[in-house]
N, C-alpha and C positions, 0 to 999 in steps of 0.2 A: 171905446168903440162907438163909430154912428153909423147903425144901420144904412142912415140914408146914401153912405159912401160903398153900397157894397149891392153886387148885382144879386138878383133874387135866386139864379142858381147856389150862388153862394150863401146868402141867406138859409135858404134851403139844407144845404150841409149840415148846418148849425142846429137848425132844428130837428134834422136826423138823429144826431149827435147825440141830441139832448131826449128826444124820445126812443131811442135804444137804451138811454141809460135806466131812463124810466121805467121800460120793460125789462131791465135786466141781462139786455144782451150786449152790454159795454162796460167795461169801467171807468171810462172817458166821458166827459160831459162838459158843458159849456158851465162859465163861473156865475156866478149868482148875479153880476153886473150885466154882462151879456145876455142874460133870460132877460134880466126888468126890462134892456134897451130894447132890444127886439121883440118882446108882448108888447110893449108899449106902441113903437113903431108901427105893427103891423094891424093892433087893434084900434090906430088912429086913421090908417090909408089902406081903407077897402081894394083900393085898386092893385096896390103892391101886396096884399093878400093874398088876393086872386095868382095873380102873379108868382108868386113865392110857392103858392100852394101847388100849381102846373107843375112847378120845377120839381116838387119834394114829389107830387108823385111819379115822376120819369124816375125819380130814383128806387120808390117805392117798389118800383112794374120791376126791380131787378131784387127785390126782397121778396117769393112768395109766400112766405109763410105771414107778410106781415099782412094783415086786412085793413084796406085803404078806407075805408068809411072810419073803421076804430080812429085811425091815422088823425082822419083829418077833423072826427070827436075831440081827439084827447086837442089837437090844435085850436079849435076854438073856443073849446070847454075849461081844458085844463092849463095851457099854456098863454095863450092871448090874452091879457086884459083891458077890461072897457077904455078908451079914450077917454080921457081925465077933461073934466068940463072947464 
């Protein structure tokens, strides 16, 4: 998979995907290839972060039980990693 062939709504999805799993309210989750590409991708292009982030919260605004701050914590915290020097 390259992120960089895939629009940040859809991006978006994936990280949904992946952080429902993480909270437990999925059994479905993206494959351990698909996290490295995408933290990598996203912790390299601030701008498609940004981006990506818009998208995952329109989807958020349709989840209210989920808390958008935790959301977009556990995304920079726990999912995204540093841009490799």
């Amino acid at each position: 998979m390259n992120p960089a062939e895939l629009s940040s709504p859809e991006i978006a999805d994936l990280i949904n995907t992946a952080f429902l799993h993480v909270r437990g309210d999925s059994d479905t989750n993206i494959s351990d290839e698909e996290r490295t590409a995408l933290a990598d991708y996203l912790g390299c292009n601030e701008d498609v972060r940004q981006e990506v982030l818009a998208a995952w919260q329109e989807v958020l605004s349709e989840e209210p039980e989920i808390n958008v701050d935790e959301a977009e914590y556990w995304l920079d915290v726990e999912f995204i990693e540093p841009c490799p020097e």
